[in-house]
Backbone as JSON Lines, residues from 0, in Angstrom:
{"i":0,"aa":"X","n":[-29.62,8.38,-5.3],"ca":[-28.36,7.82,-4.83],"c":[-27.59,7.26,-6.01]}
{"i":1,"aa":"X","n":[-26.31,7.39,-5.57],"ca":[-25.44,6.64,-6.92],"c":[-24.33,5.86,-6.32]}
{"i":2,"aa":"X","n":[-24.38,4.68,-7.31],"ca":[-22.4,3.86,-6.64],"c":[-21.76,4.37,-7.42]}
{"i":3,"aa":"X","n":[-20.56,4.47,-6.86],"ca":[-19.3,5.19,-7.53],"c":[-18.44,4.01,-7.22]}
{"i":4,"aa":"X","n":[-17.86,3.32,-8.42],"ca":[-16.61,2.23,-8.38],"c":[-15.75,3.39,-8.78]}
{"i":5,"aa":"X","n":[-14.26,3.33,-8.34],"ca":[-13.25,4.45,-8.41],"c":[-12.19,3.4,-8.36]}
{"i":6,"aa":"X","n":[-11.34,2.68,-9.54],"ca":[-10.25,2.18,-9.87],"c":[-8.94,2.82,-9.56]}
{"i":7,"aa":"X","n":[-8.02,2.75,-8.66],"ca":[-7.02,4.06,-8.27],"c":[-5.74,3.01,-8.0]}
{"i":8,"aa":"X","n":[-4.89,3.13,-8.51],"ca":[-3.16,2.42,-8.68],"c":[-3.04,2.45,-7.34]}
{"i":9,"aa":"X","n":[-2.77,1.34,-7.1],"ca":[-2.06,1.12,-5.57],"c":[-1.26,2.58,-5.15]}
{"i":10,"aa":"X","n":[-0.28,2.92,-5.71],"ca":[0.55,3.94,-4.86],"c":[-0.28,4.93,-4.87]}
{"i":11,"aa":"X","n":[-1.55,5.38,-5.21],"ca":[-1.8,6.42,-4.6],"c":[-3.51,5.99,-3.9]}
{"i":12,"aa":"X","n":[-3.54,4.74,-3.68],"ca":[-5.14,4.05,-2.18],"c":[-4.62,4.71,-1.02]}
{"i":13,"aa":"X","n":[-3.6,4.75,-0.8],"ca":[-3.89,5.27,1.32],"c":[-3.7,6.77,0.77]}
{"i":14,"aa":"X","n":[-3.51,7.61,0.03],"ca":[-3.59,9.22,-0.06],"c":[-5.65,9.14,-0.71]}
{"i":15,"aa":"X","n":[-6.04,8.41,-1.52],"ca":[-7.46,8.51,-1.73],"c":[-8.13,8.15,-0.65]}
{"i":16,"aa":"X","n":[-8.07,6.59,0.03],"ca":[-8.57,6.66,1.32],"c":[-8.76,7.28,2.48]}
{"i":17,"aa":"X","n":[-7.44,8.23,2.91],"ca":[-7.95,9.0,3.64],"c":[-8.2,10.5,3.57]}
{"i":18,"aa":"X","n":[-7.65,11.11,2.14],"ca":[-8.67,12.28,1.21],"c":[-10.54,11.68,1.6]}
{"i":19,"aa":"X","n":[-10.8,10.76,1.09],"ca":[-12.34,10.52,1.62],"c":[-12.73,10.37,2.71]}
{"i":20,"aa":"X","n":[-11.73,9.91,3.49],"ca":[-12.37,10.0,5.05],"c":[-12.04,11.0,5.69]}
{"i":21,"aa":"X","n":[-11.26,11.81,5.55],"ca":[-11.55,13.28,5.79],"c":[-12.1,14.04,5.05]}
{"i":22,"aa":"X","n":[-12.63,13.98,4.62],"ca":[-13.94,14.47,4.04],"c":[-15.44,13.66,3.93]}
{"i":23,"aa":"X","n":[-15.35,13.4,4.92],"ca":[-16.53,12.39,5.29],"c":[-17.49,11.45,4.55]}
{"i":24,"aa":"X","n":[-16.82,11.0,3.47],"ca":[-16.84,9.94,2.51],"c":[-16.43,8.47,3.31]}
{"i":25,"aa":"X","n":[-17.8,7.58,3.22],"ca":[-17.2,6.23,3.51],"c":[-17.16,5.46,2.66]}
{"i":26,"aa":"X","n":[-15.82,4.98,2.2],"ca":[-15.96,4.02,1.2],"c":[-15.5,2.34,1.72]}
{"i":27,"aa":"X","n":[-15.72,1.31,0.66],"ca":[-15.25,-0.05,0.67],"c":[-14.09,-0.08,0.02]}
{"i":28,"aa":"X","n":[-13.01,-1.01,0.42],"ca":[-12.34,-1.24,-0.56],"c":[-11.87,-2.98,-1.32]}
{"i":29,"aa":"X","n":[-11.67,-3.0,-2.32],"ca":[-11.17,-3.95,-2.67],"c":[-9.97,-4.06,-2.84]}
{"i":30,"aa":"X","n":[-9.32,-5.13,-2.97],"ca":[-7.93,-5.57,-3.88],"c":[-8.56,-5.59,-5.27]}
{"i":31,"aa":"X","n":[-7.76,-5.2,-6.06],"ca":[-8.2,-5.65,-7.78],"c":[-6.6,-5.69,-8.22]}
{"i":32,"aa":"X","n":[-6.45,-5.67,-9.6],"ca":[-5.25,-6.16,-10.17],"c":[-6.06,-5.47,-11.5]}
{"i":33,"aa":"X","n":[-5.29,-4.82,-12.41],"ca":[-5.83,-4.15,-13.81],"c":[-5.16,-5.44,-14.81]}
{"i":34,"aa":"X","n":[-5.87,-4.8,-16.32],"ca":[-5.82,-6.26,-16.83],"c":[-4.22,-6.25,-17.7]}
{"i":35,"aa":"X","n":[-4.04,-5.09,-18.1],"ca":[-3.4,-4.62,-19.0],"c":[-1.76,-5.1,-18.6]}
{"i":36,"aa":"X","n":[-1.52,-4.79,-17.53],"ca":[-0.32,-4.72,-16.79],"c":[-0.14,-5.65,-15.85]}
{"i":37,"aa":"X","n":[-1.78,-6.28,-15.44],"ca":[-1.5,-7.11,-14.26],"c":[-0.77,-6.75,-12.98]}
{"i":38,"aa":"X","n":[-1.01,-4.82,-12.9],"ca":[-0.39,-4.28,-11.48],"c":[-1.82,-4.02,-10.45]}
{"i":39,"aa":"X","n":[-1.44,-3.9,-9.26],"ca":[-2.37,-3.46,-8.42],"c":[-2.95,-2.81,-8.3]}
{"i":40,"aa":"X","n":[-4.3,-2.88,-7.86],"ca":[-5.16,-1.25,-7.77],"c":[-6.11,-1.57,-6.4]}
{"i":41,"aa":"X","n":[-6.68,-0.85,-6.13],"ca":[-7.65,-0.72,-5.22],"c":[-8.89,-0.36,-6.02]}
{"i":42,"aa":"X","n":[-10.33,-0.74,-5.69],"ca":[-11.21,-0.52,-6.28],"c":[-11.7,-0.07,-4.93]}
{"i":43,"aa":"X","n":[-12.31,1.27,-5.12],"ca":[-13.0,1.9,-3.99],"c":[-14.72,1.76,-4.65]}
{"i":44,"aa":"X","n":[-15.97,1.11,-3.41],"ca":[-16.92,1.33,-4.05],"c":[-17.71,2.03,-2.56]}
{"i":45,"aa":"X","n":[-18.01,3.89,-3.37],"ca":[-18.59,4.23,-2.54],"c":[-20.4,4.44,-3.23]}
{"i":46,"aa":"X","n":[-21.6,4.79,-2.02],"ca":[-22.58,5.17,-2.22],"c":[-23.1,6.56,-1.45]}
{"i":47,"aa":"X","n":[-23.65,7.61,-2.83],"ca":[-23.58,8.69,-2.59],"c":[-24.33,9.57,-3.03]}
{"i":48,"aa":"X","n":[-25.18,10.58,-2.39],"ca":[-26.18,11.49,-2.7],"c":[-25.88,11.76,-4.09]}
{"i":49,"aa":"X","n":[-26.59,12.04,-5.2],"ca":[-26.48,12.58,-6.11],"c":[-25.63,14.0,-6.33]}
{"i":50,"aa":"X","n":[-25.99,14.66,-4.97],"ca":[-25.46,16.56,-5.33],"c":[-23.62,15.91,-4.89]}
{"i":51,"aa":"X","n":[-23.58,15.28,-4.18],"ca":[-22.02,14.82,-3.82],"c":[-21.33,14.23,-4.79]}
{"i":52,"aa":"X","n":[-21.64,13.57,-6.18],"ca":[-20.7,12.43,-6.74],"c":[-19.31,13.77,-7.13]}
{"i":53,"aa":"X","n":[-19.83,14.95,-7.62],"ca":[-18.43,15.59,-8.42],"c":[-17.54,15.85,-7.25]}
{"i":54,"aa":"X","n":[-17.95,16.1,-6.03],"ca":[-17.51,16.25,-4.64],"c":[-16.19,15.13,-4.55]}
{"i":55,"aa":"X","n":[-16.77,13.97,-4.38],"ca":[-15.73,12.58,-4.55],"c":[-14.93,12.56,-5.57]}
{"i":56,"aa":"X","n":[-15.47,12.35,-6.59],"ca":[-14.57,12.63,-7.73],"c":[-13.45,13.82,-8.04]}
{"i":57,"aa":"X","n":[-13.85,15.06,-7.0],"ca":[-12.95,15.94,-7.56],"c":[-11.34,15.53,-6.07]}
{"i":58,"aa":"X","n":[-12.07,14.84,-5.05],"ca":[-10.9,14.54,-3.93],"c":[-10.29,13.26,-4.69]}
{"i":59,"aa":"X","n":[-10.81,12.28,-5.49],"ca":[-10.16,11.3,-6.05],"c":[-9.14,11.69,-6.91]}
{"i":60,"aa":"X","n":[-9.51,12.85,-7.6],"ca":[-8.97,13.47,-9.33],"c":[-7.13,14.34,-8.44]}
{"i":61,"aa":"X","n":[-7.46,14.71,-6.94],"ca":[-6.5,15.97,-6.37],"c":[-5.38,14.74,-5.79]}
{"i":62,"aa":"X","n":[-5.93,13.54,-5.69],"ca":[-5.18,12.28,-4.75],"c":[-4.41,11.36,-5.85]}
{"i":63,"aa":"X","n":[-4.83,11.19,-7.0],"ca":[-4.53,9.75,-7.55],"c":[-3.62,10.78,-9.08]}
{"i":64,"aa":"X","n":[-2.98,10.2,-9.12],"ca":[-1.94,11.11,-9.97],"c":[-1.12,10.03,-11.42]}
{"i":65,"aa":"X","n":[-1.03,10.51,-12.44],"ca":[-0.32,9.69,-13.59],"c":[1.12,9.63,-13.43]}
{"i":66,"aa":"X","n":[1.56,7.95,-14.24],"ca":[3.2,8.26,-13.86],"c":[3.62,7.61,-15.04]}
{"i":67,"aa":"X","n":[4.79,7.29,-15.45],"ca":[5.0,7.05,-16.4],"c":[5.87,5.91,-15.74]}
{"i":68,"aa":"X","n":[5.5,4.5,-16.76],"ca":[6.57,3.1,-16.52],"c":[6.94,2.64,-17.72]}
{"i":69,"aa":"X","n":[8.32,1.72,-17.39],"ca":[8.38,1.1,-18.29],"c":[7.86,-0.4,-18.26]}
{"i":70,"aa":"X","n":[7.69,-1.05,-19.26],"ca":[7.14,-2.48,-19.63],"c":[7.75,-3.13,-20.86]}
{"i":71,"aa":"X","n":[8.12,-4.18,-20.44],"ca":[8.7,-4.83,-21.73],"c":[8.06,-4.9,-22.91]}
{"i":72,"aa":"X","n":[8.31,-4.85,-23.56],"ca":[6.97,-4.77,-25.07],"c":[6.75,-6.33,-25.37]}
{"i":73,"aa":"X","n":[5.38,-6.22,-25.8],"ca":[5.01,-7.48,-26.02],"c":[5.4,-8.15,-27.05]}
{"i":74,"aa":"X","n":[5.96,-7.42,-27.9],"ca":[6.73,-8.13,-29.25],"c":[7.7,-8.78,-28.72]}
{"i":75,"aa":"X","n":[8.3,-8.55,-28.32],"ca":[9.5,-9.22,-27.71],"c":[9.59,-10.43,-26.93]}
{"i":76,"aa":"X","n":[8.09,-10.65,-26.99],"ca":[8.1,-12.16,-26.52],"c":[8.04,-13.06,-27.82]}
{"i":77,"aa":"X","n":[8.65,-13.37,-28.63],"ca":[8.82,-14.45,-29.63],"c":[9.23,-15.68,-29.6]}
{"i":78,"aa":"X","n":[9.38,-16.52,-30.54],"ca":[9.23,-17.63,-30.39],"c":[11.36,-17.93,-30.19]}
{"i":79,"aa":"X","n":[11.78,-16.87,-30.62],"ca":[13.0,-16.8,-30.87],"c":[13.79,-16.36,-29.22]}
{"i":80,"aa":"X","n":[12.96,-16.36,-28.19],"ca":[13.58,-16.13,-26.2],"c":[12.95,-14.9,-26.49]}
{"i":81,"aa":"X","n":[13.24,-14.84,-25.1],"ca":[13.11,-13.24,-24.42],"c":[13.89,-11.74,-25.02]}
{"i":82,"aa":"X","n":[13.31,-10.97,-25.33],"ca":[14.54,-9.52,-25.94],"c":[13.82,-8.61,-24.86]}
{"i":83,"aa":"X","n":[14.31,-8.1,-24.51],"ca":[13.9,-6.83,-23.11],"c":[13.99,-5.49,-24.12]}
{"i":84,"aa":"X","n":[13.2,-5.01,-24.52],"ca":[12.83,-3.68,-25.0],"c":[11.58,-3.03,-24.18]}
{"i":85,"aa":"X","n":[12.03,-2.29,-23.43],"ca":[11.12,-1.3,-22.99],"c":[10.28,-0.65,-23.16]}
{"i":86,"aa":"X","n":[9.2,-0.36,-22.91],"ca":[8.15,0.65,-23.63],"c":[7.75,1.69,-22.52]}
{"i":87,"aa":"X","n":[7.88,2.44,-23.16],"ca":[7.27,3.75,-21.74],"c":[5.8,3.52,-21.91]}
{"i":88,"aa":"X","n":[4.79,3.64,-20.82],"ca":[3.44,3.96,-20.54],"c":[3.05,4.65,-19.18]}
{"i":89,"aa":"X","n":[1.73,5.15,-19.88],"ca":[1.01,5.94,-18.57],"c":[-0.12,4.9,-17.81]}
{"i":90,"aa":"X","n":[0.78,5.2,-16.36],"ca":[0.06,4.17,-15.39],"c":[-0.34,5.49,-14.33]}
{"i":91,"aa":"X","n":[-1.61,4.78,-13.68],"ca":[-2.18,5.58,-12.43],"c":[-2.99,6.72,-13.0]}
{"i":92,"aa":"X","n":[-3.76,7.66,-12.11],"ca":[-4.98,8.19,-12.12],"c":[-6.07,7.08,-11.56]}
{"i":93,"aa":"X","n":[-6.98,7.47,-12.32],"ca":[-8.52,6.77,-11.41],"c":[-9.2,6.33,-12.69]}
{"i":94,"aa":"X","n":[-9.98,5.23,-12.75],"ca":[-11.57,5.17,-13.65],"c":[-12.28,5.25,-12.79]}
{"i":95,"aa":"X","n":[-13.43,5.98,-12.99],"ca":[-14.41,5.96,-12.09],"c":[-15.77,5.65,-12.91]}
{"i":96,"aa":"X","n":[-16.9,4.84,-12.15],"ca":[-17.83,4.19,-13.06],"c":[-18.71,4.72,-11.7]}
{"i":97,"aa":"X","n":[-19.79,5.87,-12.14],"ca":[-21.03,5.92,-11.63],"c":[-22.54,5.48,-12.11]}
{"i":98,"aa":"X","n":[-23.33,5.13,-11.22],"ca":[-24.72,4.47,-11.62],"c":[-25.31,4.49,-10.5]}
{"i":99,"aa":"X","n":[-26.77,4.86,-11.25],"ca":[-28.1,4.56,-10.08],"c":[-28.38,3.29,-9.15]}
{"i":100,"aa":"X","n":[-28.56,3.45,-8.4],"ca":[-29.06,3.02,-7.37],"c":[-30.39,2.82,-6.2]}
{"i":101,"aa":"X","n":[-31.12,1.83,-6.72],"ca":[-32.55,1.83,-6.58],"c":[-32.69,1.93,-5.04]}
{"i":102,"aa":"X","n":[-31.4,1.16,-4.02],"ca":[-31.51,1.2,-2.53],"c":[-30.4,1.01,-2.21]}
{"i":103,"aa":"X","n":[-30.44,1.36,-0.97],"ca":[-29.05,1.46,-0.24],"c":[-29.42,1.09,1.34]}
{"i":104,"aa":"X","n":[-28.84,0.01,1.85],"ca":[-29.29,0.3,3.53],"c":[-28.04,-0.3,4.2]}
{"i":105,"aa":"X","n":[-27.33,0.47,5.02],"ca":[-26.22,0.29,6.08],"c":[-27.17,-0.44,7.32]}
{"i":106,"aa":"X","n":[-26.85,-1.85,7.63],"ca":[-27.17,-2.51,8.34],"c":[-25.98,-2.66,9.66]}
């Protein structure tokens, strides 16, 4: 058995959530917040046969998609006020963190 934590940008949790539940994946979810940006995410933590993890991963990889934002650059916070310069970055897709799992029991 393995847990699969799956980090996925808010705008694309209800297209991953129910990609896995139609496909008969049950997962948990959390609220999380990433550190970088301090935007939203969902942390999905599912548990899952070994022959299944690329299974999940490949409905997570078809659901959760990259986008491009802007963010104020951090230079621009000086001691001298605020200057608003923009920075483009790539937000969204998935991290996914798999690992063994000694037991598992749905009570």
């Amino acid at each position: 058995m393995k847990l699969m934590f799956a980090i996925v940008n808010n705008d694309d949790s209800h297209s991953v959530s129910t990609a896995l539940m139609n496909n008969g994946f049950q997962a948990t979810k959390l609220a999380s917040t990433g550190g970088f940006l301090m935007s939203g995410n969902t942390t999905f933590l599912l548990c899952i046969e070994d022959s299944r993890v690329d299974d999940v991963i490949n409905v997570i990889k078809e659901h959760s998609h990259k986008r491009k934002q802007f963010v104020p650059n951090a230079a621009s916070y000086g001691a001298g006020g605020y200057t608003s310069f923009p920075v483009e970055v790539s937000v969204g897709g998935a991290t996914i963190f798999v690992s063994n799992i000694e037991r598992f029991e749905k009570l």
